[in-house]
C-alpha positions in Angstrom: 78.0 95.5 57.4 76.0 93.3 59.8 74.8 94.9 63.1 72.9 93.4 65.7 71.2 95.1 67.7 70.9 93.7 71.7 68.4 94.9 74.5 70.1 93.6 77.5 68.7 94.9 81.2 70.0 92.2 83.8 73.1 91.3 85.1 72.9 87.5 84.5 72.1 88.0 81.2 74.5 90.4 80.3 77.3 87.1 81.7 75.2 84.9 79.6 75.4 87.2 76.5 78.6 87.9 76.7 78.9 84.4 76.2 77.1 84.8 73.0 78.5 87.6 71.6 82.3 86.2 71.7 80.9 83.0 70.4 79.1 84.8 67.4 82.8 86.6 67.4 84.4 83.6 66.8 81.9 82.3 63.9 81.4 85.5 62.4 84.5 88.3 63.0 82.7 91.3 60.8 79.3 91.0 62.7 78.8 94.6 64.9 77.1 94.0 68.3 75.8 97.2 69.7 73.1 98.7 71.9 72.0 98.2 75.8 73.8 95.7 78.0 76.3 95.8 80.2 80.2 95.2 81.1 80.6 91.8 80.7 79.5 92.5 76.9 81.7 95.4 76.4 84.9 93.1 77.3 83.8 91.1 74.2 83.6 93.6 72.2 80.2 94.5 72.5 79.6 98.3 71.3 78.0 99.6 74.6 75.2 102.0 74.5 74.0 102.2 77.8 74.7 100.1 80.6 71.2 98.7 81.5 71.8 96.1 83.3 73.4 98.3 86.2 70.8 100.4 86.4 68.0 97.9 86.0 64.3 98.6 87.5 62.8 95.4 88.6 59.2 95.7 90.2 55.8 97.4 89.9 56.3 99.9 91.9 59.5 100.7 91.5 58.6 100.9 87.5 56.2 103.8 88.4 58.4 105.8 90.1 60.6 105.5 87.6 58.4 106.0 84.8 59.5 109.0 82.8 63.4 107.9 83.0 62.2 104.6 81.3 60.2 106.1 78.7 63.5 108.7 77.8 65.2 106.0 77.3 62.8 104.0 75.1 63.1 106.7 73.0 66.8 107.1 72.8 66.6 103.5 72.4 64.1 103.4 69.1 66.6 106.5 68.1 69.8 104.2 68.0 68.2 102.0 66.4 67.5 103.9 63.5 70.7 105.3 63.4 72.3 101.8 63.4 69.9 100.1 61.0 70.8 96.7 62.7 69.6 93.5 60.5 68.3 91.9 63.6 67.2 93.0 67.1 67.8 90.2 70.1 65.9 91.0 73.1 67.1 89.7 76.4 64.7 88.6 79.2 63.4 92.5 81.1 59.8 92.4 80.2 59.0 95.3 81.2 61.1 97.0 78.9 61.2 94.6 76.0 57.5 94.3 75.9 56.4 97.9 75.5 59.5 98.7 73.4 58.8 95.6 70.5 55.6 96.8 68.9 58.0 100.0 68.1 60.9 98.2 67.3 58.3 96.0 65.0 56.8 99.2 63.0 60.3 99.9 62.1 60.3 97.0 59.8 63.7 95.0 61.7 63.2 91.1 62.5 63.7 90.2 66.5 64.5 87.5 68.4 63.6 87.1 71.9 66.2 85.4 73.7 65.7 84.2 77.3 62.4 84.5 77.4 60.3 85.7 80.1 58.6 84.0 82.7 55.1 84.2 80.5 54.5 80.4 82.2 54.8 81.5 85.6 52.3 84.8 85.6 50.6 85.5 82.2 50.8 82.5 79.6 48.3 84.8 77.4 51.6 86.7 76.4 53.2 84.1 74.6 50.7 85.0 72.1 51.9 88.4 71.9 55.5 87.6 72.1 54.6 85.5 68.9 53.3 88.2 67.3 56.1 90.7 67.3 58.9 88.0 66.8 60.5 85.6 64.1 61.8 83.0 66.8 62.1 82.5 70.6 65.3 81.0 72.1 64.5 79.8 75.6 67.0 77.9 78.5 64.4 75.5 80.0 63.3 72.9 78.1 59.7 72.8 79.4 58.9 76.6 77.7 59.6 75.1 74.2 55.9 73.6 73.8 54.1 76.7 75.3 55.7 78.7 72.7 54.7 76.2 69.9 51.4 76.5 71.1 51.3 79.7 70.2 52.7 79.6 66.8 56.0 81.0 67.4 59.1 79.1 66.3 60.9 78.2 69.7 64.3 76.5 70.2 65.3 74.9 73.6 69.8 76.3 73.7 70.7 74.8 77.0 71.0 77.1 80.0 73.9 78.8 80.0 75.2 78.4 83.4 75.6 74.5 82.1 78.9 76.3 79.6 80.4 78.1 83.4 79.5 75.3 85.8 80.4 71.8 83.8 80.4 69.8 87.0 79.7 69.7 90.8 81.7 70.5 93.3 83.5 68.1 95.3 81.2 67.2 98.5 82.3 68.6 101.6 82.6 68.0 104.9 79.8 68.5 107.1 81.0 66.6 110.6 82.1 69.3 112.3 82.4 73.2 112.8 83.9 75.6 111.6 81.3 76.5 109.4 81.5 78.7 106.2 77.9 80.1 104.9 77.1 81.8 101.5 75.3 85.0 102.1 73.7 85.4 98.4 71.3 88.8 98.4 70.9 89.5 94.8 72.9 91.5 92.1 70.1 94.9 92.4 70.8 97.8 94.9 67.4 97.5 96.2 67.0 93.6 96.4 70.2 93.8 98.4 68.5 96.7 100.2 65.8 95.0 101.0 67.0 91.5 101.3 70.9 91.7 103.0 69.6 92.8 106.5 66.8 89.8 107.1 70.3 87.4 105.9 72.8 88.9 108.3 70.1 89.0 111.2 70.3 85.8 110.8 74.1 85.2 110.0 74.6 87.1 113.5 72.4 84.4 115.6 74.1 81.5 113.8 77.3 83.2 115.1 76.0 83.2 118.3 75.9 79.3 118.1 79.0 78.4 115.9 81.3 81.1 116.9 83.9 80.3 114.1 81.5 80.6 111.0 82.9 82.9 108.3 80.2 84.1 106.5 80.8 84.7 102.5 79.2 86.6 100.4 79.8 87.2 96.6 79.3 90.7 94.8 79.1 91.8 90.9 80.8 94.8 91.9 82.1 97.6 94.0 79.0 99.7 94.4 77.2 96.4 95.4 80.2 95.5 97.8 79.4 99.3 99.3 75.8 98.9 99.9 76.5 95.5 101.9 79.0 97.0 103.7 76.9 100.0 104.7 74.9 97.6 106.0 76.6 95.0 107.4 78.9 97.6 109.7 81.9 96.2 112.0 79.9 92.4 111.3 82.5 90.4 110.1 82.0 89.4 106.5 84.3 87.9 103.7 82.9 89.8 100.9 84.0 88.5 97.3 83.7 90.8 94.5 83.2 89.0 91.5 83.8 85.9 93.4 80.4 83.7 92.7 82.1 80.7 91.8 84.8 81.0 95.1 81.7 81.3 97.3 79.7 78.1 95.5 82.4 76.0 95.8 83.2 76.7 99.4 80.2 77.2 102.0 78.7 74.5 103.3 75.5 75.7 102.7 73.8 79.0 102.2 70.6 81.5 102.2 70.0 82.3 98.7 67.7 85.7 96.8 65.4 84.2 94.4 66.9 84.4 91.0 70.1 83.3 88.7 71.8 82.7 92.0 69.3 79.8 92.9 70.4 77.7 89.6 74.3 78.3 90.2 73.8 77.2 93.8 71.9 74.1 92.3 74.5 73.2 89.6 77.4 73.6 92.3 75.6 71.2 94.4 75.5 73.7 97.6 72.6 73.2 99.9 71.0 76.3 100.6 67.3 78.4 101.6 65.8 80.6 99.3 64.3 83.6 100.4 63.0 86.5 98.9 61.5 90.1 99.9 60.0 92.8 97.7 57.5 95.9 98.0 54.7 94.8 99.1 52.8 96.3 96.1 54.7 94.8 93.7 53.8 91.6 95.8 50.7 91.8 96.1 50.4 92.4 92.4 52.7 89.7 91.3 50.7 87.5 93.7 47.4 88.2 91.7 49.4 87.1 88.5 51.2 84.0 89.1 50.1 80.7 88.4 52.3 78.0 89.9 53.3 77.3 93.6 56.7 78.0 93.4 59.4 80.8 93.0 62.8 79.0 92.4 63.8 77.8 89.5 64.7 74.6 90.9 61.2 73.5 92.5 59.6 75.0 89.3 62.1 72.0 87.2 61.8 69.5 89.7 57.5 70.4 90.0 58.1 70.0 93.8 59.5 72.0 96.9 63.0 70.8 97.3 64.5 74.4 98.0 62.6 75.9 101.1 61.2 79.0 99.8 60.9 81.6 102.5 59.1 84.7 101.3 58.1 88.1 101.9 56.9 87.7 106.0 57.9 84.1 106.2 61.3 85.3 105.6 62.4 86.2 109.1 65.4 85.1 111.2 64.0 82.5 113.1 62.7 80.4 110.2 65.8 81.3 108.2 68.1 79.8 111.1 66.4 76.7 111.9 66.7 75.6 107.7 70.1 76.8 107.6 71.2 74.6 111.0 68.9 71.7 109.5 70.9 71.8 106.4 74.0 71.6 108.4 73.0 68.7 110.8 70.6 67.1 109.1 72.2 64.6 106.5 68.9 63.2 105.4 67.4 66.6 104.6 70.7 67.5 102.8 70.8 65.0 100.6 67.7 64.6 99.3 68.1 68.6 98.0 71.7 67.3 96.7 70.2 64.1 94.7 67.6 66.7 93.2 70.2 69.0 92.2 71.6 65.5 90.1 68.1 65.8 88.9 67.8 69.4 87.6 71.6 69.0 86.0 69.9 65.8 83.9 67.0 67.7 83.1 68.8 70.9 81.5 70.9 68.6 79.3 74.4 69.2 78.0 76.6 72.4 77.4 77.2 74.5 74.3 74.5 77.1 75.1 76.2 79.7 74.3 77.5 78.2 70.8 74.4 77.1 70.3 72.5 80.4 70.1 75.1 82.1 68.1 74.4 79.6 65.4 70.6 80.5 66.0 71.0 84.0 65.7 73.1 83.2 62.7 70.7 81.1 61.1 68.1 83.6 61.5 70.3 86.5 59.4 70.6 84.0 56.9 75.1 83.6 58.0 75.0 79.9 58.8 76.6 77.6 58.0 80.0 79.3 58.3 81.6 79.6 55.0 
């Protein structure tokens, strides 16, 4: 029987490989998919190990405190593995996991693939070579990692992003002439980025109600302990919360402040304006400052090569700055649709749909199961 054998540790990526896995379903009905992930992989059958990507750590520092718990489960990790003897180990984005835990996987004789890869372009293109080293191919989403991988001998494979497979088109454009107002409040999918980042959002939500008293303010959560910790927060402050409602929100604010991640590209690819902003420890700052090696955090500025997002982060990210880009992006036309004609852009650049299809017949290919018989 052939198992496969997934290392899964973020929410977006469990979406996106859930994607996978019913695609690789479809091609392939006797494969076994099994190991660490998360719910949106169990619904397609995925055989669910440990739900890593609800209990991700993201973080320097909050790594360290949470040292010995990782290195338990790296253990009980390599121990599944034996006991499944999967033909193929995928690895899914979570460096700091799927980088310590390869060279062990490696010794143990099974091939892997390493599919979303990280961000080894943004902070340390030296580990490209060492990715290179422990796998048999890379499957990446952005077109412009395939020749830093090549470079370093690995073979690489552009599959499309998968948010191109859930968001086909745009939204239709909506009207900006006049109040009410509805604004996407978008803190992250983590406990503690919504920790950290949900109260610097609804400081500001409460002085834009000050100004448009009718705003409904929307925000969009993976699930109910996330819809607990913004509610803890946000109090008696009046707040459409969506659970499980990204696409609701995307399609309906007129613009919105966005956390740094997944949530930037959805935002792009619906076509709503919005700010980024982003807050952290500020050791895991200062480290991650000492690391990376390009000017920009969002995905979108990174594609584009300059700023059309406002990035807002760690100190810049107060209030007043927030406010004045949010009611810019609401009055100002110009401004708004320079960001909407980039988004155009970033859709062009990505290309067209199928990732998902696509990197089943990867993974196939690389177990030696494709073509289809």
């Amino acid at each position: 029987m052939n198992t496969i054998f997934w290392i899964v540790g973020d929410p977006s990526a469990d979406l996106h490989c859930a994607e996978v896995i019913q695609e690789l379903k479809h091609l392939r009905p006797e494969l076994v998919n099994v190991g660490l992930g998360g719910e949106n992989m169990k619904e397609k059958g995925f055989v669910l190990l440990h739900d890593l990507c609800s209990n991700a750590i993201m973080g320097f520092f909050e790594v360290l405190k949470h040292l010995g718990q990782i290195k338990i489960l790296m253990q009980k990790t390599l121990e599944w593995i034996k006991e499944y003897k999967p033909e193929l180990v995928i690895l899914v984005d979570y460096p700091g996991f799927n980088l310590h835990i390869a060279p062990l996987i490696k010794r143990l004789g099974i091939p892997m693939i390493y599919y979303i890869s990280p961000q080894v372009w943004a902070w340390k293109k030296s580990r490209t070579r060492k990715i290179a080293s422990l796998v048999q191919k890379v499957l990446v989403i952005f077109p412009f990692e395939v020749p830093i991988y090549q470079q370093a001998g690995v073979d690489c494979v552009y599959v499309g992003h998968p948010l191109l497979d859930r968001i086909p088109e745009p939204r239709k454009l909506l009207d900006f002439s006049e109040p009410p107002y509805r604004i996407a409040l978008l803190p992250g999918s983590r406990y503690q980025e919504i920790q950290r980042i949900f109260p610097v959002m609804l400081e500001t939500a409460q002085k834009f109600l000050s100004l448009y008293p009718d705003t409904e303010f929307m925000v969009p959560v993976l699930s109910k302990e996330n819809m607990n910790v913004v509610q803890a927060i946000a109090g008696d402050f009046p707040l459409n919360i969506c659970e499980k409602g990204m696409e609701t929100v995307l399609r309906n604010a007129h613009t919105g402040i966005v956390a740094s991640g997944t949530a930037t590209l959805e935002s792009a690819l619906f076509k709503m304006p919005f700010v980024l902003v982003y807050r952290t420890h500020p050791l895991t700052y200062y480290i991650a400052r000492q690391l990376v090696s390009i000017p920009y955090i969002g995905i979108v500025n990174i594609l584009m090569g300059k700023q059309v997002v406002p990035e807002l982060i760690q100190s810049q990210a107060t209030p007043e700055h927030i406010l004045s880009l949010v009611i810019d992006l609401i009055k100002n036309s110009t401004f708004r649709d320079n960001m909407l004609y980039a988004f155009d852009e970033v859709r062009e650049i990505l290309g067209p749909s199928g990732a998902g299809k696509r990197t089943a017949i990867e993974i196939l290919k690389t177990l030696g199961l494709y073509p289809v018989k």
